[in-house]
Every structure is written in structure tokens, then in C-alpha cells.
MIVO-548692 format. One line per 4 residues: number of its first residue (from 0); their letters; for each residue x, y, z of C-alpha. Coordinates in pm, 1 decimal. Layout:
N
NUM = A = X Y Z ~ ... .
// end
This chain:
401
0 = XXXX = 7134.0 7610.5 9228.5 ~ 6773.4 7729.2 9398.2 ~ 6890.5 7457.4 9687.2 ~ 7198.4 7669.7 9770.9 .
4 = XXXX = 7034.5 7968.5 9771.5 ~ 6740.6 7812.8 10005.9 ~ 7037.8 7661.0 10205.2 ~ 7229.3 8004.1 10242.5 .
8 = XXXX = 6900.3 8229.3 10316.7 ~ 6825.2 7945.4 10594.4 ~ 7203.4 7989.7 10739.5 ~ 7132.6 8368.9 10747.1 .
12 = XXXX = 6856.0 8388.5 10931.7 ~ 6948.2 8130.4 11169.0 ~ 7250.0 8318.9 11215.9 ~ 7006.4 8693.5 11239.4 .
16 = XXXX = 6802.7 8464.2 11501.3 ~ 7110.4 8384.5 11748.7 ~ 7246.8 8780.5 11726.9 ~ 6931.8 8917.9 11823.5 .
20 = XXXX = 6907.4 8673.9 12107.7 ~ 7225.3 8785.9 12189.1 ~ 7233.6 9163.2 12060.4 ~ 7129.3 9275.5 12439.8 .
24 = XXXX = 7462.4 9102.7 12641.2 ~ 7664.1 9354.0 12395.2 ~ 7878.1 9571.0 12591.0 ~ 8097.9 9877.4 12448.7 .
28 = XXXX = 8423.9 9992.0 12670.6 ~ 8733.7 10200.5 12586.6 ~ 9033.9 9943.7 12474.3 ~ 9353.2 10129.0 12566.3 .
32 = XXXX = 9513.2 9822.3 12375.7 ~ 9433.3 9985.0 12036.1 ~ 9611.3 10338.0 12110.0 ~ 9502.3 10628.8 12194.3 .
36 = XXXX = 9329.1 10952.7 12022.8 ~ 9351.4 11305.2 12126.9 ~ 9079.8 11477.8 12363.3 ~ 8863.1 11770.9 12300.8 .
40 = XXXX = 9067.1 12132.3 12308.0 ~ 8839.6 12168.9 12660.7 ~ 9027.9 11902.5 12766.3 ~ 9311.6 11807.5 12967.2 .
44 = XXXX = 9375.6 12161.2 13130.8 ~ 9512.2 12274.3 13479.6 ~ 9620.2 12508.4 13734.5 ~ 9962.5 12488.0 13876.7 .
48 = XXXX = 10089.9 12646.6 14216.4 ~ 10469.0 12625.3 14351.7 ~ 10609.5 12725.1 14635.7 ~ 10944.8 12641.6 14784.8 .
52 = XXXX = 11339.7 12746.8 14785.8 ~ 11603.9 12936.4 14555.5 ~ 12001.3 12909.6 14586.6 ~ 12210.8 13149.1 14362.8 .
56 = XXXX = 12531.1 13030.2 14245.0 ~ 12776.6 13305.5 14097.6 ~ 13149.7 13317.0 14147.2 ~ 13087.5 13540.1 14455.6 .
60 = XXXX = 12832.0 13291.9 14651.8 ~ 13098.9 13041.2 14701.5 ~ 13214.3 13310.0 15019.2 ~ 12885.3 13272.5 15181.3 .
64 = XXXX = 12757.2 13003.9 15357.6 ~ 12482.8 12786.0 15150.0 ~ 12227.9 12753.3 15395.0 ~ 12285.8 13117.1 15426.8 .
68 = XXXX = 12162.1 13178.5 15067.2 ~ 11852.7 12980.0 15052.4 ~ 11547.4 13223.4 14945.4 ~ 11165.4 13137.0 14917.2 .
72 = XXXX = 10980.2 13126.6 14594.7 ~ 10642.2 13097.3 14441.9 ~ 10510.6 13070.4 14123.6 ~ 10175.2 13001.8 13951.6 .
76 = XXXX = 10095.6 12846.3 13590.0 ~ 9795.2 12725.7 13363.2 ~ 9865.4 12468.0 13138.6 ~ 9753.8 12214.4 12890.5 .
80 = XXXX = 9853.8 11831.7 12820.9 ~ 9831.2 11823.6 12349.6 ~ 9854.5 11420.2 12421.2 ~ 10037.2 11181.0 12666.3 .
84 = XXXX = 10347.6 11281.2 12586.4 ~ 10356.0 11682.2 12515.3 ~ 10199.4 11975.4 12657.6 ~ 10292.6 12353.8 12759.4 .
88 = XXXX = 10233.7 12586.0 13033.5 ~ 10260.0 12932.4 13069.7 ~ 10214.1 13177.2 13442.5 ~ 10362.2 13411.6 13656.7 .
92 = XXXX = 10674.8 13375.7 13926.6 ~ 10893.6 13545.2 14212.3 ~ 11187.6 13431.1 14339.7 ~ 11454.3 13604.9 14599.0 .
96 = XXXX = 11789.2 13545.1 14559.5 ~ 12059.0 13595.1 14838.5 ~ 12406.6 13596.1 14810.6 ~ 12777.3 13841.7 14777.2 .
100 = XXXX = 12863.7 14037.8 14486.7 ~ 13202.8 14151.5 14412.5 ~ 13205.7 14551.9 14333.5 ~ 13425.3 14869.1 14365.9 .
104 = XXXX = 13114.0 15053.8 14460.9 ~ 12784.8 15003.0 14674.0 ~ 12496.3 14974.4 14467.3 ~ 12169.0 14941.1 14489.3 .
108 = XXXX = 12097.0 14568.6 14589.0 ~ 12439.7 14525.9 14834.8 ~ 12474.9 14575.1 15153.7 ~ 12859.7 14568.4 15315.2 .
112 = XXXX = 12998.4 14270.9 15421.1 ~ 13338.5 14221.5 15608.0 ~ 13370.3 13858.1 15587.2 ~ 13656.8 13905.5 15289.8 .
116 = XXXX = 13894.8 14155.5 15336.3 ~ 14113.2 14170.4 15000.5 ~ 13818.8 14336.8 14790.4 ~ 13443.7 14503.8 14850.7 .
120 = XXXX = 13186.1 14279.9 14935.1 ~ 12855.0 14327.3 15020.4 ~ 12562.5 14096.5 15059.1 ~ 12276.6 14099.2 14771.1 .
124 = XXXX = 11907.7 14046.5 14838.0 ~ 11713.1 14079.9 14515.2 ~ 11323.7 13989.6 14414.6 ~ 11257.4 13886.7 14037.3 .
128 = XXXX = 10934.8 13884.7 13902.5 ~ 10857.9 13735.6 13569.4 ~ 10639.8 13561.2 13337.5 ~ 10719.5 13217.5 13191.1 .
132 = XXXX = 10660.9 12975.3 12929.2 ~ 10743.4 12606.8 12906.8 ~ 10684.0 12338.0 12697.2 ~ 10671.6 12000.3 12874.7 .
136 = XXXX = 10741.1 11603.0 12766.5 ~ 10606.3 11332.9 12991.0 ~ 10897.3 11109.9 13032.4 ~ 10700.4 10779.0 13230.9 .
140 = XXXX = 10448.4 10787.0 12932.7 ~ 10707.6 10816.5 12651.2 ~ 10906.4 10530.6 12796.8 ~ 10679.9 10321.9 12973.0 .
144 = XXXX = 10313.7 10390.5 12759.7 ~ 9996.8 10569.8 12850.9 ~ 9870.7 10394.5 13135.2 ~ 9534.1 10547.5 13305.9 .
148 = XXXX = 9506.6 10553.5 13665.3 ~ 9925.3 10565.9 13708.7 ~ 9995.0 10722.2 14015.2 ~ 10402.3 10842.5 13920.9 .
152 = XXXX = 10474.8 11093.6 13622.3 ~ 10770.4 11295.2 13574.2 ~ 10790.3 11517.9 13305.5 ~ 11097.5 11728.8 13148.1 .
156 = XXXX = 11018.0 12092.3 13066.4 ~ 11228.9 12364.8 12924.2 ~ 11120.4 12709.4 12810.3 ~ 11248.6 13055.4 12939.5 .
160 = XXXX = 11109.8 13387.0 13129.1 ~ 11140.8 13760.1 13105.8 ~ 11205.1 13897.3 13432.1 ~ 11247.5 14245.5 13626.6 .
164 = XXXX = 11417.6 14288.8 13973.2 ~ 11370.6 14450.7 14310.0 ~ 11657.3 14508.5 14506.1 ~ 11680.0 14605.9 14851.3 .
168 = XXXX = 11956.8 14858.3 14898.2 ~ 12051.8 15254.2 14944.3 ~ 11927.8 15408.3 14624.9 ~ 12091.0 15714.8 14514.9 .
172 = XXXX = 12057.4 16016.6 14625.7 ~ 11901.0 15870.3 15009.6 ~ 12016.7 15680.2 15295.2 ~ 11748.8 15463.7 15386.4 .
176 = XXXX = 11789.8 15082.8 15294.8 ~ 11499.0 14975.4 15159.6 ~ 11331.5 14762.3 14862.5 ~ 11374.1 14963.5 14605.7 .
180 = XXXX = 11312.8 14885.1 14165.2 ~ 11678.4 14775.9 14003.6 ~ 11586.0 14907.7 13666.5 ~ 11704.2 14522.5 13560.5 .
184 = XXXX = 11491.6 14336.6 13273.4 ~ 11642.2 14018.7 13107.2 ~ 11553.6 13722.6 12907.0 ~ 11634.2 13403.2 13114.3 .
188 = XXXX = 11653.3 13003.6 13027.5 ~ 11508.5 12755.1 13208.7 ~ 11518.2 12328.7 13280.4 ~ 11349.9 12185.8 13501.5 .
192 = XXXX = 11242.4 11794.2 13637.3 ~ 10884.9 11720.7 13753.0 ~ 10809.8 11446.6 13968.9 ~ 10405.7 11365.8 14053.4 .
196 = XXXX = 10216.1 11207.4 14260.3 ~ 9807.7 11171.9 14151.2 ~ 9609.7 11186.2 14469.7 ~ 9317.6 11149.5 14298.5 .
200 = XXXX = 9193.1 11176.7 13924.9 ~ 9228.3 11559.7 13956.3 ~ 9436.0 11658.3 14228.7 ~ 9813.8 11598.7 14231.8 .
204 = XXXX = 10114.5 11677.2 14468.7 ~ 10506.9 11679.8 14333.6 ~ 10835.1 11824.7 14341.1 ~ 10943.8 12034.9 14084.0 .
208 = XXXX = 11381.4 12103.5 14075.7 ~ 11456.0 12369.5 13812.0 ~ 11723.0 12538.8 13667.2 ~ 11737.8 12918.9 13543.9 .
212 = XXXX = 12033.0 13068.2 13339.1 ~ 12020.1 13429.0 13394.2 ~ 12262.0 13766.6 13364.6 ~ 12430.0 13869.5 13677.2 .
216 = XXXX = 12381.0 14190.3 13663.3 ~ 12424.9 14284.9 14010.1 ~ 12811.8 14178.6 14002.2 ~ 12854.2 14450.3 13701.7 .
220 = XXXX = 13097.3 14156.7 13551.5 ~ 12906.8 14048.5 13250.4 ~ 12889.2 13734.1 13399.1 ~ 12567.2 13470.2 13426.7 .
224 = XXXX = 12468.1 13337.0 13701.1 ~ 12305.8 13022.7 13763.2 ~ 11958.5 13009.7 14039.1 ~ 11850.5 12643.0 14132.6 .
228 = XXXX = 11510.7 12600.5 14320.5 ~ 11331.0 12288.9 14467.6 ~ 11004.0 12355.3 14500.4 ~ 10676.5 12149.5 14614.4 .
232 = XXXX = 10367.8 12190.7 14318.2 ~ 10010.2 12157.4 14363.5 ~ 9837.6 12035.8 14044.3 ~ 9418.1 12094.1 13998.4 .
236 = XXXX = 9327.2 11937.7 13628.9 ~ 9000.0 12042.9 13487.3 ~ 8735.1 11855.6 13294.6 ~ 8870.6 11509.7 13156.1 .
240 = XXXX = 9218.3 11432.5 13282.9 ~ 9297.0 11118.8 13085.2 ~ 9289.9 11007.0 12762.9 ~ 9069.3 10863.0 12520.8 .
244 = XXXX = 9087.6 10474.9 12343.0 ~ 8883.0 10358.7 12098.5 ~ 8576.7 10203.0 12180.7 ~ 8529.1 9850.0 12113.1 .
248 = XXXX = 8257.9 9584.0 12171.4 ~ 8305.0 9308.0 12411.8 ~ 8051.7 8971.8 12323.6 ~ 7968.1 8795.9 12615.7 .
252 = XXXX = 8079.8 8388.7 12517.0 ~ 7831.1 8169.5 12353.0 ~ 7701.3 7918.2 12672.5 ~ 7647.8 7601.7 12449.3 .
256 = XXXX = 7738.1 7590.9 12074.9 ~ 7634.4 7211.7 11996.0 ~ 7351.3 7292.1 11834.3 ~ 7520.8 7538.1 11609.7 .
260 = XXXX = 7810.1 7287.1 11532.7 ~ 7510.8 7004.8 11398.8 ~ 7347.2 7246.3 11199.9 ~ 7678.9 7361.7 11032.2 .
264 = XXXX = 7728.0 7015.5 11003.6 ~ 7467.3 6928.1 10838.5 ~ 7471.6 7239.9 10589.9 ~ 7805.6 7142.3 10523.7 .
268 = XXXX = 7709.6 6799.7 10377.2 ~ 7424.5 6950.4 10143.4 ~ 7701.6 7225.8 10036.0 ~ 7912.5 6907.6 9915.2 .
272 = XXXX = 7624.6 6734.7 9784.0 ~ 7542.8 7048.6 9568.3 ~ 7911.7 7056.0 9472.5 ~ 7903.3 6753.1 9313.3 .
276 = XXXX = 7581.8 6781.0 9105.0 ~ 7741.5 7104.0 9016.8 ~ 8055.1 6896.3 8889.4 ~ 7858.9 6642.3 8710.1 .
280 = XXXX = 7657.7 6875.7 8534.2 ~ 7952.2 7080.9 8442.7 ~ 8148.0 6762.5 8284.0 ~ 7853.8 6692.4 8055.0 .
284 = XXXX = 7950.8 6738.7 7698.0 ~ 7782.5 7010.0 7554.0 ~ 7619.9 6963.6 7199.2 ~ 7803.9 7226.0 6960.7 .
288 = XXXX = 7545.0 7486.7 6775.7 ~ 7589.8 7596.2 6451.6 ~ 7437.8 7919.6 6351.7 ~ 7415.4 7965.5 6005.0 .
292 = XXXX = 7547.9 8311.4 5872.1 ~ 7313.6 8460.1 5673.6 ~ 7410.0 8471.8 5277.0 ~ 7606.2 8818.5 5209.2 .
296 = XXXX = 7589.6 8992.5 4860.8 ~ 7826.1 8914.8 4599.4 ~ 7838.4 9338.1 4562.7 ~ 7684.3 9618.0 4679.1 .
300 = XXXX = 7674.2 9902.4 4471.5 ~ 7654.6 10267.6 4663.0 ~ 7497.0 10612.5 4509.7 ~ 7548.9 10957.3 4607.7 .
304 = XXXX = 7188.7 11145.2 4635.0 ~ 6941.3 11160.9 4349.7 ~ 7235.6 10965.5 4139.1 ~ 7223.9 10640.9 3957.6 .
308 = XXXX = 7463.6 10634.9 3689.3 ~ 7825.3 10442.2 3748.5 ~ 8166.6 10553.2 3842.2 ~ 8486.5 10429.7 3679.8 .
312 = XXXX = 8532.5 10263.5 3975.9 ~ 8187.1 10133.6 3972.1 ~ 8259.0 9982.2 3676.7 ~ 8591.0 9790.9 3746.2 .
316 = XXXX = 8440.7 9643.9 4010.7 ~ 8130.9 9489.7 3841.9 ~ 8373.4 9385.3 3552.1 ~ 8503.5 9172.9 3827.7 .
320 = XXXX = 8168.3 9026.8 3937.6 ~ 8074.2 8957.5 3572.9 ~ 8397.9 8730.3 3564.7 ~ 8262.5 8574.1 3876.1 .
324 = XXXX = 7924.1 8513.1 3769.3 ~ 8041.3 8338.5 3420.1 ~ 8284.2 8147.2 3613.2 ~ 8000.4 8002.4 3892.6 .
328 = XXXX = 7681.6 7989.4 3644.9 ~ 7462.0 8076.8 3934.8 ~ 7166.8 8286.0 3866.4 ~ 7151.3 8604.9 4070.4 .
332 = XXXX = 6884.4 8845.0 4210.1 ~ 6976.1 9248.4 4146.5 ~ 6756.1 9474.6 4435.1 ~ 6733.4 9850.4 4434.8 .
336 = XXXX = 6740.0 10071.0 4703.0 ~ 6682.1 10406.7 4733.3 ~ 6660.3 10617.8 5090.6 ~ 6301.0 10748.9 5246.2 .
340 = XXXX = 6444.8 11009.1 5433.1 ~ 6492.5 11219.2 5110.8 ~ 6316.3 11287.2 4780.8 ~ 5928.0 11192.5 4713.4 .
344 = XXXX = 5786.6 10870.8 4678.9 ~ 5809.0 10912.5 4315.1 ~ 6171.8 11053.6 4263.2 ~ 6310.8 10721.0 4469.7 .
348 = XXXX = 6086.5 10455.0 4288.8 ~ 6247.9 10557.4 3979.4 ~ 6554.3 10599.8 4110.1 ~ 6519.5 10230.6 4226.3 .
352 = XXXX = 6435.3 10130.5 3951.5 ~ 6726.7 10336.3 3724.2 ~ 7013.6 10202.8 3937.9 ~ 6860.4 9833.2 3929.5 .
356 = XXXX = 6883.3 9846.3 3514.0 ~ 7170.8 10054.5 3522.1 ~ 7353.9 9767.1 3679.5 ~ 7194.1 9494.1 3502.8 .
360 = XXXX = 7291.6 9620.3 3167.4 ~ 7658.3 9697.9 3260.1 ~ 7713.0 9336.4 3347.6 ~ 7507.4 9237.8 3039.6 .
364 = XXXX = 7741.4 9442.3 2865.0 ~ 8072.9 9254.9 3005.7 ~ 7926.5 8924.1 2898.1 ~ 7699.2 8800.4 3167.9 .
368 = XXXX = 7399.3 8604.4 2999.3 ~ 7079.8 8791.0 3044.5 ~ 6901.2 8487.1 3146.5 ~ 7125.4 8447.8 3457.8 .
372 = XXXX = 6999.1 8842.3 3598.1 ~ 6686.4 8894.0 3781.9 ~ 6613.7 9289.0 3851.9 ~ 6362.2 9405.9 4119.5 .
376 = XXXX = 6350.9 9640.6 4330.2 ~ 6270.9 9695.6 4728.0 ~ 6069.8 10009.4 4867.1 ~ 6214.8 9996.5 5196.7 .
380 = XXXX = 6506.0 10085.7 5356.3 ~ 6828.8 9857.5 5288.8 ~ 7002.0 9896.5 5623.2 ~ 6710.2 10139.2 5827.7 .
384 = XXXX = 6979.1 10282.1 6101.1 ~ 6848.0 10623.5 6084.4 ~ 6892.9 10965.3 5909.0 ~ 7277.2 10946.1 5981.5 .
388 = XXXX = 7290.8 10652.4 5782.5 ~ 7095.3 10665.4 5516.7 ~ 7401.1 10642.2 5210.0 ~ 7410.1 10316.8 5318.6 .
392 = XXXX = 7020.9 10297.7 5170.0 ~ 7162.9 10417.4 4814.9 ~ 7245.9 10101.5 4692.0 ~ 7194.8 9771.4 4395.2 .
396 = XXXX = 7290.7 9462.8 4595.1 ~ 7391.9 9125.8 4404.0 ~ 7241.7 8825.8 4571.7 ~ 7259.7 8469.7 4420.9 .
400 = X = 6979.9 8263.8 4440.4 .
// end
């Protein structure tokens, strides 16, 4: 066996000798193929601007001319990618909407409009300004994977907006038509589609074509109407803008492995030469020891404290080793004990020397020849375990010889 351990200590450090040689070529780069793990909170952040077109599309519209309705908007968000796939913005808009509202009376926001004669219409020109919250999912990444460096995303938000408007109209009470506030706040749902376009790893143009659910107020009909806008997006992204993968070492390849393949080689062959000494030495019969048990007592008689007189019990049971000892004709050696945790050197000699006799002339007494009994006695301690144990010191033992 000291061979296989010389041969398997000479294996290691040839094997410690070719990693050191090697430990500088060791390179350690982010695997993408082994997922992905989510950034720093400072990561992954960025600034949003919008700016583009509205069309309004309530049962009055349709009487206007489309091209007629379009209205310029702007909006501006900050935002923040969770992981490839979610994230969540949150900013500020305006938008104007243009169109006709159906009304028995002028109010503020419509101005008349004698395109239709069977009813009053007048033309609407209203401002909303809001703030906005929308919670975004990466549709190329979900589909396709996490890809760094992709130039196309498009991403699906919805969310909604509280919003107030600004009407431009007669107000009450004056005649001059002018932008004026509509006393108007609502809650308003929103959808939109992202398409993106990374310029570089920080910058990004798109188009951004959203929908908004919101009340139409202005048409006092309890109706919603529905505002579509197309607008173009600017995209800054702060700090790191992709995502992390684990990092892994890459090994440069081993240039010539010969030597490596003799040496196994050759370790191999004094493995299987040790294997079968092994084998030979383990199908050698093995000579059978027998360890002799050491003789036992025939009895053991046990004493409370300070006590050598015999139970009842006591008593049957040495009338049973009196039948024994007539039956064999052996000659047998009686030994007291007493314990030296307790009493005085005197008190346990003749305590020793009580229980000894006491025994002795009991079996006497049921018949075993005298001749055949040898009494002594034995100053130490019978079984020596300790305080905890010394009733097992308290004894007459019954040895043959």
C-alpha cells in the first residue's frame, strides 16, 4: 500500500506542476450560455422623451376630416428595466386633441361649426396634462432570449394616467375665446407598442403607437372616447445597460499531451500491478485466533453496606451451587470483597472476612465437603469502576480451581 500512496502523491504533483505552468493562460469572461442574473438596483435606468401626433375618435369625429384632427404631443418618462423581460416607467405628458362634439349648448372647449346642419356642432380643441405609470414586458427577449448587443426590441406596456384639461373656448360670463381650465380630472387606461432601435449601447431611437381609454366629457354623453398617438421616443440609459452572465473560466488547449498520456500510462500499469498483489494477499487464508474467555465464577454473592449475613434468596441460590459442586467434585476458591470507598480499613477486612465464612459454612451446611472449600479473602476492589459502582465491590465470588 506505501507504493500507491508514493504513486498517487507523484500523480498530484505532476498534475500541481502542469496547472501552474498553465495557471497564467487562464482567462475569465461572462457566458451568456448559463443564464442570466439580475443587475445592481443602480442599474439599468433611463430617461425617455416623446414627441409626435394624437387623433381622437368619438362618435362625433367621424364628421370631421382625419387629417383635420391630428394634434401634437409630448411626453417625458424615467424608467427602469427589473430583468430582460419586465420593467416600469413612470413621467409626465400633454396631448391636444381636436375634433366635433355634439351639444345643445356652447361650452367651454367648442367652437361652432356649420358643417352638419340637423344638430349643434362645434369644433373641440382641448390640452390634457397628466402623469403616468406603466409597466412594460420586452416581447423580442421573452420570445427570442436575452441577446446583448441586439439592435431591435419592442416591448408591450400597459398602465394608466390621471389627467386634467385645458380647453380653449368662451368661458362664462366673457366673450373672449381663449385657453381657458375645463375643471375636467379623470382616471384614463392606456396600451401601447414600442418598437427600438439601439444606436449605440446607451442611446436609442423608436416609435412608440399607444392607446388611451378616456371619458368624453366634452360631449356631456357619458360616453368614452378613444385618443390614438404615434409618436417618435428618444431613449438615454444610464450606468450598465445590459445584463449580467455568470462568469466562467476559459483554459487555453493543452499544445502537446504525449507526455502526459505515457506517464498515465505507465501509472496505470503499476495501479494494476498493485491491484493484484492486493488480490493475492487478500485470498490468503487467514489463520483463525482463539481467545480464550477468561474463567467466570460459579456465583457471586452481593451485600448491601456494612452487611454480611444472607438473604432467603441468598440462600436458595447457594443451595443450588452446593448441588453443583457435589455433582462436579471440583474444589473451589471462595474470595471476599468488601468496597474502599466506604468504612475504615478495619470495618471492611472483617467484613471480608465475615461474608467469606458466612458463605463457606452455608454450603458446608447443605452438604458440600469441607475439604472441597478454600476461603480467602482480597483487599482490593472486585470490579474498581468508581464510586458509582462500588455494590458491585460487596461481594463472595465462587471460583473453581
Amino acid at each position: 500500500m506505501k507504493k500507491s500512496y508514493l504513486l498517487a502523491l507523484g500523480c498530484a504533483l505532476m498534475a500541481g506542476t502542469a496547472v501552474a505552468q498553465n495557471a497564467q493562460e487562464v482567462t475569465y469572461v461572462e457566458d451568456p450560455a448559463q443564464g442570466y442574473i439580475f443587475n445592481k438596483f443602480a442599474d439599468n435606468w433611463f430617461i425617455q422623451a416623446e414627441g409626435g401626433v394624437t387623433v381622437g375618435f368619438s362618435d362625433a369625429d367621424i364628421h370631421s376630416s382625419f387629417w383635420k384632427r391630428l394634434a401634437p404631443g409630448a411626453n417625458l418618462y424615467v424608467g427602469k428595466w427589473f430583468s430582460p423581460i419586465l420593467g416600469a416607467r413612470v413621467g409626465g405628458e400633454w396631448m391636444q386633441v381636436k375634433g366635433l362634439v355634439h351639444t345643445e349648448d356652447a361650452t367651454l372647449g367648442a367652437q361652432p361649426w356649420e358643417g352638419v346642419q340637423d344638430f349643434n356642432t362645434y369644433k373641440t380643441k382641448v390640452n390634457y396634462f397628466g402623469g403616468a405609470f406603466d409597466v412594460m414586458l420586452n416581447l423580442t427577449n421573452w420570445w427570442c432570449g436575452y441577446r446583448p448587443g441586439r439592435v431591435y426590441n419592442a416591448y408591450l406596456y400597459a398602465g394608466g394616467g390621471i389627467y386634467w384639461s385645458f380647453a380653449k373656448g368662451i368661458k362664462e360670463g366673457k366673450t373672449d375665446y381663449s385657453w381657458n381650465n375645463a375643471k375636467d380630472r379623470f382616471v384614463a387606461i392606456r396600451l401601447g407598442l414600442t418598437q427600438e432601435f439601439n444606436l449605440s449601447k446607451h442611446f436609442a431611437l423608436g416609435l412608440d403607437l399607444r392607446a388611451i381609454a378616456m371619458p368624453n366629457n366634452t360631449d356631456h354623453v357619458g360616453k368614452n372616447m378613444i385618443v390614438g398617438e404615434a409618436l417618435i421616443t428618444a431613449t438615454y440609459k444610464f450606468n450598465k445597460a445590459d445584463w449580467n452572465a455568470p462568469i466562467v473560466p476559459v483554459c487555453p488547449p493543452a499544445e502537446n499531451c504525449d507526455e502526459y498520456r505515457a506517464r498515465l500510462a505507465e501509472a496505470d500499469a503499476r495501479i494494476a500491478d498493485l491491484e493484484n498483489q492486493l488480490r493475492a494477499c487478500l485470498n490468503r487464508p487467514v489463520e483463525k485466533v482463539v481467545e480464550k474467555v477468561p474463567d467466570a465464577p460459579l456465583a457471586t454473592i452481593y451485600y448491601p453496606c456494612g452487611v454480611y449475613r444472607l438473604t432467603s434468596v441468598d440462600r436458595k441460590v447457594l443451595k443450588s451451587v452446593a448441588n453443583a459442586m457435589k455433582a462436579d467434585g471440583k474444589d473451589y476458591v471462595l474470595t471476599g470483597y468488601a468496597d474502599n470507598y466506604t468504612g475504615t480499613e478495619a470495618i471492611n477486612k472483617r467484613l471480608r472476612e465475615n461474608r467469606v465464612n458466612t458463605v463457606k459454612k452455608q454450603l458446608v451446611r447443605y452438604g458440600v465437603p469441607e475439604g472441597q472449600l478454600e476461603a480467602t479473602t482480597n483487599d482490593n476492589n472486585r470490579v474498581d469502576l468508581g464510586d458509582k459502582c462500588l455494590t458491585l465491590d460487596r461481594c463472595v465470588t465462587i471460583m473453581a480451581k
